[in-house]
Jmol script that loads the backbone (N, CA, C; Angstrom):
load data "model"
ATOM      1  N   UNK A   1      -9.501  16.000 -13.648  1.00  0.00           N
ATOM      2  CA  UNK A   1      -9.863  17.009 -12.670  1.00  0.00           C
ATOM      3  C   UNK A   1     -10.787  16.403 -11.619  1.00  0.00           C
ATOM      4  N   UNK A   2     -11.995  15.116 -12.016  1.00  0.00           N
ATOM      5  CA  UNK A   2     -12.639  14.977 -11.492  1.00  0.00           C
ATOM      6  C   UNK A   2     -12.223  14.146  -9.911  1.00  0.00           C
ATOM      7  N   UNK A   3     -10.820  12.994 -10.440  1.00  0.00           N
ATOM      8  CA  UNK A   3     -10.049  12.520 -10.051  1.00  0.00           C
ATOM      9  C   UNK A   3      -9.302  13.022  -8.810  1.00  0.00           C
ATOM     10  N   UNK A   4      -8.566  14.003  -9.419  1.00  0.00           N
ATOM     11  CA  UNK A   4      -7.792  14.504  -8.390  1.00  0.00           C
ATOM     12  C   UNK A   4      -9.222  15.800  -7.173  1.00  0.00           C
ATOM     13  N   UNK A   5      -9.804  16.068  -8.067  1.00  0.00           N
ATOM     14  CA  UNK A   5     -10.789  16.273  -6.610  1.00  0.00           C
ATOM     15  C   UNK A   5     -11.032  15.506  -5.528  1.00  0.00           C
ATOM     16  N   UNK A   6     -11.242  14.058  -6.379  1.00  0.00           N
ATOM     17  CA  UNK A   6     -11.975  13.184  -5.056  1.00  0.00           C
ATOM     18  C   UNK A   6     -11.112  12.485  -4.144  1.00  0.00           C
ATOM     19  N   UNK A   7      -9.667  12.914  -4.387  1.00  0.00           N
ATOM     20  CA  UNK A   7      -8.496  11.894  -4.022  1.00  0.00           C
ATOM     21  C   UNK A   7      -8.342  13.763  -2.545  1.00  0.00           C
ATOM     22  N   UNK A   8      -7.985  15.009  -3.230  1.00  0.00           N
ATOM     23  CA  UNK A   8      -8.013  15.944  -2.461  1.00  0.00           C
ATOM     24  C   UNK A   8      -9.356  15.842  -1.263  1.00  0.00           C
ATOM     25  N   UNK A   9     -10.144  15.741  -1.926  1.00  0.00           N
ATOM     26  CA  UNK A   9     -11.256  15.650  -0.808  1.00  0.00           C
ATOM     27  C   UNK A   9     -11.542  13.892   0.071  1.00  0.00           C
ATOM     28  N   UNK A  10     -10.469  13.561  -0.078  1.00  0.00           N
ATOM     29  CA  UNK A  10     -10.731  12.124   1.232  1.00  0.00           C
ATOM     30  C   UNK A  10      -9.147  12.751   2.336  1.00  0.00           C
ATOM     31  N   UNK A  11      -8.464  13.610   1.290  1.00  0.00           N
ATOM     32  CA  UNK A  11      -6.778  13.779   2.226  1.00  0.00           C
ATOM     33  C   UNK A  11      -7.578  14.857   3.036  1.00  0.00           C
ATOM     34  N   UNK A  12      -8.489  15.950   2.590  1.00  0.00           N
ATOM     35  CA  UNK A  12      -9.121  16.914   3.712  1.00  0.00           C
ATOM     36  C   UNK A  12      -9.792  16.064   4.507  1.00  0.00           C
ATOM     37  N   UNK A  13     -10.808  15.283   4.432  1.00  0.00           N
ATOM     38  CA  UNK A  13     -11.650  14.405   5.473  1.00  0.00           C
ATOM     39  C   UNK A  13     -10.507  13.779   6.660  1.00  0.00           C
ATOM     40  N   UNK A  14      -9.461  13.279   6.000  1.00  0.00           N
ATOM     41  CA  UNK A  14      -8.399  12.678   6.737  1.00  0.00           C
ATOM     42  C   UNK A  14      -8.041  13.439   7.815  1.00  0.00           C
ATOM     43  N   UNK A  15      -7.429  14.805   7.566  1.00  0.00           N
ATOM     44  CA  UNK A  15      -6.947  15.453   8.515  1.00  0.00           C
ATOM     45  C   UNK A  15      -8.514  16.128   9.515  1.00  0.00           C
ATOM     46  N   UNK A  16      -9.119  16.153   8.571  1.00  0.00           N
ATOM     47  CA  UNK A  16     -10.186  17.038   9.515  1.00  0.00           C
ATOM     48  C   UNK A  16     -10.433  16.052  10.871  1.00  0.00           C
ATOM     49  N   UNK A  17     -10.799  14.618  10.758  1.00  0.00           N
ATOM     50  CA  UNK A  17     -10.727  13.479  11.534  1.00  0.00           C
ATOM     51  C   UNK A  17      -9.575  13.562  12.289  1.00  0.00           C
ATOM     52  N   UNK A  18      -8.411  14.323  12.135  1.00  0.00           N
ATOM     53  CA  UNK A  18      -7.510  13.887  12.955  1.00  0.00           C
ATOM     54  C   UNK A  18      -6.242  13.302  13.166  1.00  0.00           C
ATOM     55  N   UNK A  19      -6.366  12.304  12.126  1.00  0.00           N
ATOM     56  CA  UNK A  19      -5.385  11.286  11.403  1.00  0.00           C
ATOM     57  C   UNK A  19      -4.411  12.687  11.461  1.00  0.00           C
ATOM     58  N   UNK A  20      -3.406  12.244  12.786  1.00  0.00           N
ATOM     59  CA  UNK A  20      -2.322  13.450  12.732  1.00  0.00           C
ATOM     60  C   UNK A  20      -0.699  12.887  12.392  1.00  0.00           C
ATOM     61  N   UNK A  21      -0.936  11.041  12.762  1.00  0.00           N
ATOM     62  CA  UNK A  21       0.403  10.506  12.329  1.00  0.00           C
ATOM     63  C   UNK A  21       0.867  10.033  11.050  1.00  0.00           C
ATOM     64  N   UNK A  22       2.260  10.213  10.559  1.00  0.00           N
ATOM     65  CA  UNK A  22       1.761   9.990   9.302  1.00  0.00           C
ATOM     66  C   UNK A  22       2.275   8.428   9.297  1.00  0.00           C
ATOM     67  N   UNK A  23       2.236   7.827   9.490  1.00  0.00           N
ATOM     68  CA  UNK A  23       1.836   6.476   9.408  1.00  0.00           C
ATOM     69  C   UNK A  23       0.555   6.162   8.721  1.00  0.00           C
ATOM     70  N   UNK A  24      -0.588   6.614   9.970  1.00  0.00           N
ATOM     71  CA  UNK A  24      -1.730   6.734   9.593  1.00  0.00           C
ATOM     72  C   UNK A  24      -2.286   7.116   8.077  1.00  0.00           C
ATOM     73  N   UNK A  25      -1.267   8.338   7.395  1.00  0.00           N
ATOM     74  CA  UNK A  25      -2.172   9.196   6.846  1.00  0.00           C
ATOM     75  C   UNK A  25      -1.263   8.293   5.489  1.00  0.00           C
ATOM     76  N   UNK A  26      -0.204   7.962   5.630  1.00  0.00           N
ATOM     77  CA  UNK A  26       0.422   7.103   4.352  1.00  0.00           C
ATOM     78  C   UNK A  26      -0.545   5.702   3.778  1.00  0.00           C
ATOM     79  N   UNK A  27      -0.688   5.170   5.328  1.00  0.00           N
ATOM     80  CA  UNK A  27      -1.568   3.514   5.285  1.00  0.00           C
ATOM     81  C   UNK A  27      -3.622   4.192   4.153  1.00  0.00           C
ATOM     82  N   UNK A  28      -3.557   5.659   4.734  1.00  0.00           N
ATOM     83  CA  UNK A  28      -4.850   5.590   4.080  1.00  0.00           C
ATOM     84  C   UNK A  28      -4.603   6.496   2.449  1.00  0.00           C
ATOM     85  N   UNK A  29      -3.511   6.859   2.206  1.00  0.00           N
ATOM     86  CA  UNK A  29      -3.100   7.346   0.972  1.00  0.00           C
ATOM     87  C   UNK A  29      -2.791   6.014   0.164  1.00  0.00           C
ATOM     88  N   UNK A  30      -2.196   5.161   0.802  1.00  0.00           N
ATOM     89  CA  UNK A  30      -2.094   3.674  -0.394  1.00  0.00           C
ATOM     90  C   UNK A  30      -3.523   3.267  -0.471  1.00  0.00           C
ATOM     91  N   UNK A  31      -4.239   2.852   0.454  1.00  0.00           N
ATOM     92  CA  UNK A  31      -5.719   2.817   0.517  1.00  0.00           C
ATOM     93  C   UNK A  31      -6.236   3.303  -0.799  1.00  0.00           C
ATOM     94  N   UNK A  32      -6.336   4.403  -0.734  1.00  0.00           N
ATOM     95  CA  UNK A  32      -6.751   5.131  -1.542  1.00  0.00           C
ATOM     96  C   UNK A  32      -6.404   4.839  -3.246  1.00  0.00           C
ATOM     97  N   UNK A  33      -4.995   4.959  -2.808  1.00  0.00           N
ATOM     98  CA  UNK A  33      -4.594   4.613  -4.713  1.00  0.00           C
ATOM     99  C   UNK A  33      -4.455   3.571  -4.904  1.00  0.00           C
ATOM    100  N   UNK A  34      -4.428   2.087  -3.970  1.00  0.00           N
ATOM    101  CA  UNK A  34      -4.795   1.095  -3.961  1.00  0.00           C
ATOM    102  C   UNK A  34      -6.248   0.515  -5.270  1.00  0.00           C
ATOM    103  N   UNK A  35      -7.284   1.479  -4.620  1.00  0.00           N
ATOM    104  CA  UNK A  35      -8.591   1.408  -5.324  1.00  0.00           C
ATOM    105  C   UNK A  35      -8.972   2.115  -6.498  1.00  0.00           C
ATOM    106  N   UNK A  36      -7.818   3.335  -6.376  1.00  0.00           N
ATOM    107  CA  UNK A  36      -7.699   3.543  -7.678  1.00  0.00           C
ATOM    108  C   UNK A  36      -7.344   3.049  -8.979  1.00  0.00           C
ATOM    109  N   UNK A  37      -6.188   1.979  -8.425  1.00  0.00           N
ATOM    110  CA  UNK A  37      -5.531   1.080  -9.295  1.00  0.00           C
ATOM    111  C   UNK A  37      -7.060   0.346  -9.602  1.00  0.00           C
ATOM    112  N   UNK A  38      -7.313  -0.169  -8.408  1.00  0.00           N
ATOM    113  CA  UNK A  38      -8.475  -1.171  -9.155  1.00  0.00           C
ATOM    114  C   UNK A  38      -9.279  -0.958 -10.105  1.00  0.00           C
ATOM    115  N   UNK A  39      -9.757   0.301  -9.867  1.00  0.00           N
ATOM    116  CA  UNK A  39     -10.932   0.395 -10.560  1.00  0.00           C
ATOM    117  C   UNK A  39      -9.950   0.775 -12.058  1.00  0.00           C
ATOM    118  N   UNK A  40      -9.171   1.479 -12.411  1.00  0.00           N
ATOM    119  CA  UNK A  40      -8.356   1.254 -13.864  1.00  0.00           C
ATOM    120  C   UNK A  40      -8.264   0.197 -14.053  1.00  0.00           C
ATOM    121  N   UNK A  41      -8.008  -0.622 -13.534  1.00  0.00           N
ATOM    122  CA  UNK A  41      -7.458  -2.105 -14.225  1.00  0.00           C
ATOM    123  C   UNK A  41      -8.998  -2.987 -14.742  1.00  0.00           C
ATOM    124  N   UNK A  42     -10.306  -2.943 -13.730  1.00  0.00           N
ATOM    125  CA  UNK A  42     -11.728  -3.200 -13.702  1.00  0.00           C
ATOM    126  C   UNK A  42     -11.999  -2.314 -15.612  1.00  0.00           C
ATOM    127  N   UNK A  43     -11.537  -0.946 -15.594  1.00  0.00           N
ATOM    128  CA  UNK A  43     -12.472  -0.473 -16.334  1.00  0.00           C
ATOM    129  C   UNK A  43     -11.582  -0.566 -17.743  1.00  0.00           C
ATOM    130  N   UNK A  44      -9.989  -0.889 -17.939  1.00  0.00           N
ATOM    131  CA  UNK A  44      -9.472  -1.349 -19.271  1.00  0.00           C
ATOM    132  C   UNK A  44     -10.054  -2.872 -19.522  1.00  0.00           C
ATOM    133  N   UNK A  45     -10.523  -3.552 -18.343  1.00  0.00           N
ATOM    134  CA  UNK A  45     -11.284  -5.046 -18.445  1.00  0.00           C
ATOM    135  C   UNK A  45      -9.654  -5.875 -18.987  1.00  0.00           C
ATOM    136  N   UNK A  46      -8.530  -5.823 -18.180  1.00  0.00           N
ATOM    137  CA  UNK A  46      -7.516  -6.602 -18.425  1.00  0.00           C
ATOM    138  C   UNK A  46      -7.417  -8.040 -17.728  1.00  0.00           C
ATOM    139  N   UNK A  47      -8.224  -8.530 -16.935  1.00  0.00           N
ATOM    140  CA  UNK A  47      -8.683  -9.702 -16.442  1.00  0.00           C
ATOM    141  C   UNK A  47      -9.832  -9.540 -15.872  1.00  0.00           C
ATOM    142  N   UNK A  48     -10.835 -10.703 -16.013  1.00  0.00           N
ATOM    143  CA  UNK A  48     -11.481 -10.977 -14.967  1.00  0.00           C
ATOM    144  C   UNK A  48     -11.703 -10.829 -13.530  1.00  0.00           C
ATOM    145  N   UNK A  49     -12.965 -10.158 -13.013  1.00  0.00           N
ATOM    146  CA  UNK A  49     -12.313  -9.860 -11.625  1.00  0.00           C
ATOM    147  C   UNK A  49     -11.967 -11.281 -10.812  1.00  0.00           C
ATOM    148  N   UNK A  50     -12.482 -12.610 -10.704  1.00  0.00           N
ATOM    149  CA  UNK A  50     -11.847 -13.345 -10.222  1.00  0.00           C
ATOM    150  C   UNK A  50     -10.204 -13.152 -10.581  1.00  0.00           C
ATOM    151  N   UNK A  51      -9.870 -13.390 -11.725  1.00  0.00           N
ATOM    152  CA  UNK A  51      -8.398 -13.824 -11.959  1.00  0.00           C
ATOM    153  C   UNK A  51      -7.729 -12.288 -11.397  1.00  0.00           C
ATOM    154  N   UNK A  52      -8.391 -11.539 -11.240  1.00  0.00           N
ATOM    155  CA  UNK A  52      -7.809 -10.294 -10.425  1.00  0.00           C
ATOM    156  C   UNK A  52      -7.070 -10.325  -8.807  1.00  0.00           C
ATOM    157  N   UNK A  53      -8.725 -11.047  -8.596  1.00  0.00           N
ATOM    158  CA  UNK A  53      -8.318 -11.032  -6.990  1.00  0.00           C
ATOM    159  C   UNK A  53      -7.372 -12.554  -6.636  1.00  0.00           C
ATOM    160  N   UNK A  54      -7.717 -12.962  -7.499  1.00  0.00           N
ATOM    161  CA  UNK A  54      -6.320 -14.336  -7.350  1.00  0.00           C
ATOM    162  C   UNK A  54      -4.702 -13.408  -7.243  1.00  0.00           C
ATOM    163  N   UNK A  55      -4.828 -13.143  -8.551  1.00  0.00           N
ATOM    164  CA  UNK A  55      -3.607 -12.161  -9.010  1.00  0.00           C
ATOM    165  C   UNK A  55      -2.367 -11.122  -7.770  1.00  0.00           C
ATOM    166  N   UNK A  56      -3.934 -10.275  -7.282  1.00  0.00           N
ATOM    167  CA  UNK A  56      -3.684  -9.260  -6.442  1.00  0.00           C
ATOM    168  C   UNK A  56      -3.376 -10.191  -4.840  1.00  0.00           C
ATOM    169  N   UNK A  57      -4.188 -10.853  -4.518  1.00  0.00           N
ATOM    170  CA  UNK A  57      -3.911 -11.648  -3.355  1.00  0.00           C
ATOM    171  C   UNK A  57      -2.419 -12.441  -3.532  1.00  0.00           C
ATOM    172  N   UNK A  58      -2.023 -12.968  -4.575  1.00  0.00           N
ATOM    173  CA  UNK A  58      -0.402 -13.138  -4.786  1.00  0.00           C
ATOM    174  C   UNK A  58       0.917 -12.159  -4.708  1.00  0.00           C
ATOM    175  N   UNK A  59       0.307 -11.234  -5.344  1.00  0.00           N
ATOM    176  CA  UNK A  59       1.332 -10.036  -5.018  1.00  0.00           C
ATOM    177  C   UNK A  59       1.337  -9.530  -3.390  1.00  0.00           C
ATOM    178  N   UNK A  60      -0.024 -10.221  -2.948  1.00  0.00           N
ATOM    179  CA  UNK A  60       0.273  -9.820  -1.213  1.00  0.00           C
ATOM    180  C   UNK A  60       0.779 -10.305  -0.501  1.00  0.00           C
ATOM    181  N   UNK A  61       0.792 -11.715  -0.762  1.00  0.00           N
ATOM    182  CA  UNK A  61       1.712 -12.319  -0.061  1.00  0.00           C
ATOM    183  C   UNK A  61       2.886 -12.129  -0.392  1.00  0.00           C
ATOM    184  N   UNK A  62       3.728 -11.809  -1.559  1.00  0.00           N
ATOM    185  CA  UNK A  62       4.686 -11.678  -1.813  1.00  0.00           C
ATOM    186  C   UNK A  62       5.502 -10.529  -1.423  1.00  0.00           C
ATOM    187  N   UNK A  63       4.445  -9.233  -1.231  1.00  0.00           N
ATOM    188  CA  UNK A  63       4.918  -8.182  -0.448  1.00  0.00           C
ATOM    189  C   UNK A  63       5.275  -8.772   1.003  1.00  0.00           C
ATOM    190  N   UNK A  64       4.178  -9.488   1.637  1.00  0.00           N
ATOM    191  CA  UNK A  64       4.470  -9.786   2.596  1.00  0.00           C
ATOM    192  C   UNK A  64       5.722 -10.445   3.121  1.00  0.00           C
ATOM    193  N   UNK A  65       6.113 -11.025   2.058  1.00  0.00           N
ATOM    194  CA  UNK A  65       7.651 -12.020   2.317  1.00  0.00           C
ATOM    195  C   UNK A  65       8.541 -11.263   1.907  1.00  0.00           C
ATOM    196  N   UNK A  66       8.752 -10.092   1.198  1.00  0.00           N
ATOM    197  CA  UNK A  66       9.879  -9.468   0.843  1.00  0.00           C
ATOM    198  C   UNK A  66       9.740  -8.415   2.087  1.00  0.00           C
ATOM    199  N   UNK A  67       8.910  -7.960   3.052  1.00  0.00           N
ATOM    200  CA  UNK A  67       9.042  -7.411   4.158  1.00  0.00           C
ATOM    201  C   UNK A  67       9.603  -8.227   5.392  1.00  0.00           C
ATOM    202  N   UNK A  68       9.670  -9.437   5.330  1.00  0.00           N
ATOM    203  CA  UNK A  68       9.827 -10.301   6.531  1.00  0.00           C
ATOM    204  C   UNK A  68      11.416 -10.303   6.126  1.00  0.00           C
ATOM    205  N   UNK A  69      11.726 -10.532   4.367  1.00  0.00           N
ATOM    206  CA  UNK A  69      12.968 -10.628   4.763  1.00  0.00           C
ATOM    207  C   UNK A  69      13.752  -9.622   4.937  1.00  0.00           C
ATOM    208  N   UNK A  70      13.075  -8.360   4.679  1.00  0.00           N
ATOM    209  CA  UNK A  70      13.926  -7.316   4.849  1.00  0.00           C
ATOM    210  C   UNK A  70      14.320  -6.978   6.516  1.00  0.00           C
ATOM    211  N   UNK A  71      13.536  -7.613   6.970  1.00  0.00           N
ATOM    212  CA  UNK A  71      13.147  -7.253   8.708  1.00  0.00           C
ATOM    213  C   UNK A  71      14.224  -8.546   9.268  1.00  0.00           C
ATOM    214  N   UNK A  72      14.338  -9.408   8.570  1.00  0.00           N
ATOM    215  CA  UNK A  72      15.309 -10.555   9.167  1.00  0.00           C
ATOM    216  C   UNK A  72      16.985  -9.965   8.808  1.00  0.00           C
ATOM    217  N   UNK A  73      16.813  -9.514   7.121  1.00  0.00           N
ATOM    218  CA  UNK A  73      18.546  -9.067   7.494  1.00  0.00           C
ATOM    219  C   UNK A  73      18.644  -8.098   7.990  1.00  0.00           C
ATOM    220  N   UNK A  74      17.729  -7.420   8.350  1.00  0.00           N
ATOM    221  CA  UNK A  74      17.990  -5.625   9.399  1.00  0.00           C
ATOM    222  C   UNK A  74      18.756  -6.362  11.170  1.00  0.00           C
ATOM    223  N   UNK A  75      17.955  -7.632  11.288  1.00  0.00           N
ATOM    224  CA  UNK A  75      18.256  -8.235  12.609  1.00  0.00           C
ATOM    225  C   UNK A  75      19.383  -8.589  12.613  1.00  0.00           C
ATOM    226  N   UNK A  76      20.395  -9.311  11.297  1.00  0.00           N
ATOM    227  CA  UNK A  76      21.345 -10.197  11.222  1.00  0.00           C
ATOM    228  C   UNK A  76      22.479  -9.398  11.019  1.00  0.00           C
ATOM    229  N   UNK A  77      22.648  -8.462  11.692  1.00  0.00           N
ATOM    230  CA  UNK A  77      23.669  -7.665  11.321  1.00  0.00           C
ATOM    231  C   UNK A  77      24.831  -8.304  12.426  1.00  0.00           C
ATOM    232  N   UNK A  78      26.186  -7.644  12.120  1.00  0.00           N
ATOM    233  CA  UNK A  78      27.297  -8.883  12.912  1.00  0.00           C
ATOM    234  C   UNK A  78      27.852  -7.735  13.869  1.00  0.00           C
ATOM    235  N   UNK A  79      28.546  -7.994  15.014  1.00  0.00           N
ATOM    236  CA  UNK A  79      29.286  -7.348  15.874  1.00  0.00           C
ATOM    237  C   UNK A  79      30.860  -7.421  15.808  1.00  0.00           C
ATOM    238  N   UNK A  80      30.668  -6.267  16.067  1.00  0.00           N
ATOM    239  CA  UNK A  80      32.752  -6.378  15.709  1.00  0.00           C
ATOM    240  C   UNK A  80      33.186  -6.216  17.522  1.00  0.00           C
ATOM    241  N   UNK A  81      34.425  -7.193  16.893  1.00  0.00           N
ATOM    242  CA  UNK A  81      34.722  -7.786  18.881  1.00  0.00           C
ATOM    243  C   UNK A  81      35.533  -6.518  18.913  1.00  0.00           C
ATOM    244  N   UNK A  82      35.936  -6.054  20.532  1.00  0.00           N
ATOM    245  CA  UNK A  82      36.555  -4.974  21.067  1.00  0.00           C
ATOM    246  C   UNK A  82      37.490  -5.513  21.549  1.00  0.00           C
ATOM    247  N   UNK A  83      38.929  -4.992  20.790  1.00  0.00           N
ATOM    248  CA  UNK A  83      40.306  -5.458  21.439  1.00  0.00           C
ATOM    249  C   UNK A  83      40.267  -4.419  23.012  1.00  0.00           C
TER     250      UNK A  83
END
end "model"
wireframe off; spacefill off
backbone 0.3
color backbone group
């Protein structure tokens, strides 16, 4: 209960601010459960926070490259010739 209060009360702050696109309001909802993750993973104590932020900084880059390639075959699409 305590949880989902404090997650409801940053999505009210959000809009009250403005945050009207949802781009915006998605980028600060991962934000959000982003740090939520953390702090679960911090408080079962399943690694070290170094070997964490090693960990987590790998999976970012790796997001990062499975977005580049998704963005390269969106480009590589083929044209069909016109008789």
């Amino acid at each position: 209960m305590k949880n989902s209060k404090l997650v409801i009360d940053k999505l009210s702050k959000l809009l009250e601010q403005g945050l009207i696109s949802s781009k915006d309001i998605g980028n600060e909802i991962m934000t959000i459960l982003k740090s939520k993750r953390d702090e679960v993973v911090f408080k079962m104590k399943l690694t070290s926070k170094d070997e964490f932020e090693i960990l987590s900084k790998r999976v970012e880059n790796l997001e990062i490259k499975v977005k580049e390639l998704q963005s390269k075959k969106k480009k590589q699409t083929k044209r069909v010739k016109k008789f």
